[in-house]
LUMRODO-496469 format. One line per 4 residues: number of its first residue (from 1); for each residue x negated, z negated, y negated of N, C-alpha, C. Coordinates in nm, 3 decimals, decimal comma. Atoms other than C-alpha are relative to their C-alpha. Layout:
N
NUM = X:Z:Y:X:Z:Y:X:Z:Y; ...
# end
This chain:
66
1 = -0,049:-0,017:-0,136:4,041:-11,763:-16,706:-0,066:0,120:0,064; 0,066:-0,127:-0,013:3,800:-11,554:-16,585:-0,019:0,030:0,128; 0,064:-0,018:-0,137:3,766:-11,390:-16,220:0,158:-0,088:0,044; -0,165:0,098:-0,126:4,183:-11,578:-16,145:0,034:0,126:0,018
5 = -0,074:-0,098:-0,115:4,333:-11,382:-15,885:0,188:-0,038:-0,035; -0,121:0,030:0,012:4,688:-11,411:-15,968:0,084:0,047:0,111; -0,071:-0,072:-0,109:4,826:-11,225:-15,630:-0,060:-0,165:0,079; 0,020:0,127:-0,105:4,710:-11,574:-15,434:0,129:-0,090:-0,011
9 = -0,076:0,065:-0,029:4,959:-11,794:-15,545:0,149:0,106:-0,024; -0,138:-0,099:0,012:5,245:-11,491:-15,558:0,015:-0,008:0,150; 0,009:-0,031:-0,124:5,147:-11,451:-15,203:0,032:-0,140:0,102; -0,023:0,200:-0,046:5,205:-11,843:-15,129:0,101:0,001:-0,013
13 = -0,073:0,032:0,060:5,502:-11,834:-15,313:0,097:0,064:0,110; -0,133:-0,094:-0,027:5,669:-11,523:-15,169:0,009:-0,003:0,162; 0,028:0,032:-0,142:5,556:-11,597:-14,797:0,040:-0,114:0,088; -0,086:0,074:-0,037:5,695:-11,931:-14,829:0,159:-0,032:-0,018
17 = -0,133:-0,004:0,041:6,026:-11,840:-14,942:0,050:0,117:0,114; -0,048:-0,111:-0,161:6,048:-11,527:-14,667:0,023:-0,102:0,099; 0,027:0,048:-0,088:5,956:-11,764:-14,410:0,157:-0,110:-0,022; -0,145:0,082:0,023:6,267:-12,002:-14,522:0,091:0,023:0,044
21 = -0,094:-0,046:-0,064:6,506:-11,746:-14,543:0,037:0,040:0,142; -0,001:-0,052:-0,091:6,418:-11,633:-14,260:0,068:-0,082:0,127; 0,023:0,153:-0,051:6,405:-11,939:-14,042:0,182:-0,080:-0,044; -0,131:0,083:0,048:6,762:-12,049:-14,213:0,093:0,067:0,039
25 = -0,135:-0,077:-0,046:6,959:-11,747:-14,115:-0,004:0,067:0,139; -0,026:-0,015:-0,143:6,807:-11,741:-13,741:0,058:-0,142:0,064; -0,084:0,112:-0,038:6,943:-12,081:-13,712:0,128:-0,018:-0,042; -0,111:0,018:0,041:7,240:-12,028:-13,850:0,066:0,101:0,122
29 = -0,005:-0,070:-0,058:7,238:-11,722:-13,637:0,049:-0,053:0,197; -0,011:0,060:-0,158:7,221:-11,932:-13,331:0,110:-0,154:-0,003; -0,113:0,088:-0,017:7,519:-12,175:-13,388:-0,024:-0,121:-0,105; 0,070:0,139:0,095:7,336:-12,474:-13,654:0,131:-0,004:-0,116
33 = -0,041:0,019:0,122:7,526:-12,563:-13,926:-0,064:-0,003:-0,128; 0,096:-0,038:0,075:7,439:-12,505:-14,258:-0,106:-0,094:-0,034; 0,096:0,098:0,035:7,279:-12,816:-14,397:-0,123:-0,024:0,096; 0,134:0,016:-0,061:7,069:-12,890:-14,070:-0,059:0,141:0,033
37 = 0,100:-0,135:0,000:6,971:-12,499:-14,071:-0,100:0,012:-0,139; 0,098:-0,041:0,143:6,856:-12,516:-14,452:-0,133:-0,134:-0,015; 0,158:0,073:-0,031:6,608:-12,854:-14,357:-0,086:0,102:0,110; 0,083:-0,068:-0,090:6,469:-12,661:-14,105:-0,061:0,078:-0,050
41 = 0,106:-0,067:0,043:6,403:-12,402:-14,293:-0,067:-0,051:-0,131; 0,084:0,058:0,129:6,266:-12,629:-14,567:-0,101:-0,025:0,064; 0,100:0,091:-0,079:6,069:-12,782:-14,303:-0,094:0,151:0,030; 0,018:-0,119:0,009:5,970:-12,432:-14,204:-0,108:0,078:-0,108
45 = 0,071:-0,096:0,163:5,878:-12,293:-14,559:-0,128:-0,125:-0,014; 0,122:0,069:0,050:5,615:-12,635:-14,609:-0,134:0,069:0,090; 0,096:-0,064:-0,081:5,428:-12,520:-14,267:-0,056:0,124:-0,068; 0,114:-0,153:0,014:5,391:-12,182:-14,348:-0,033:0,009:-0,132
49 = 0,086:0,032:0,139:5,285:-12,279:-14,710:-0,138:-0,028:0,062; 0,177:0,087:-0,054:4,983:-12,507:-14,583:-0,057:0,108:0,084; 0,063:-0,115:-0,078:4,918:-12,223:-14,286:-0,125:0,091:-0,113; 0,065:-0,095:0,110:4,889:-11,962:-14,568:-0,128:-0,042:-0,093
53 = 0,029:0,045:0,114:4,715:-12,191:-14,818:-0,137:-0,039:0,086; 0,046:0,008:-0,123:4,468:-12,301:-14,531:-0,127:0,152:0,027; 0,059:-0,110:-0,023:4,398:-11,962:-14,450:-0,093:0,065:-0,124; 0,100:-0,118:0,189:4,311:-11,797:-14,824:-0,106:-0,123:-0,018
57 = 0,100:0,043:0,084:4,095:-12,080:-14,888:-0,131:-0,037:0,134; 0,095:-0,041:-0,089:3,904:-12,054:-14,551:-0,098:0,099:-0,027; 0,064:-0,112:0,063:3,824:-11,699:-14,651:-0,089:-0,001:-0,113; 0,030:-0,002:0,124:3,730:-11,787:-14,969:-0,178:-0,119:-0,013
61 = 0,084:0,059:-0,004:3,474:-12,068:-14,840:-0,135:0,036:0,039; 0,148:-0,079:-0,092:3,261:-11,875:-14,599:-0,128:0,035:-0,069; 0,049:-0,054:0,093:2,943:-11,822:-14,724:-0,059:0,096:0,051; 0,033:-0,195:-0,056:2,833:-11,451:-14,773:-0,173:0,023:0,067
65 = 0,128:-0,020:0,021:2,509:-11,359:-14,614:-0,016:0,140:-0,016; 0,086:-0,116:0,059:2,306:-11,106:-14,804:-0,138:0,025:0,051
# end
């Protein structure tokens, strides 16, 4: 395993679980009930997975010029 970055998928992980909570307790915040606040933020947490996931491997494609 040589050259794995192990902070990539921590950073997937923990970005799509912020983004959840987050997302679950401003809709709850604003009158939702729980169940259709916690799809939302399921729905929520997939986006900003793919966003994130999207993004790092954009970065990662570019190629360098030397």
């Amino acid at each position: 395993m040589k050259k794995y970055n192990f902070m990539r998928p921590l950073l997937l992980i923990v970005t799509a679980l912020l983004v959840r909570s987050l997302v679950t307790n401003v809709c709850l915040l604003l009158g939702m009930e729980a169940d259709p606040a916690s799809s939302v933020g399921f729905m929520a947490m997939i986006v900003a997975a793919f966003i994130v996931f999207s993004r790092m491997n954009k970065r990662r494609r570019k190629p360098s010029d030397k």
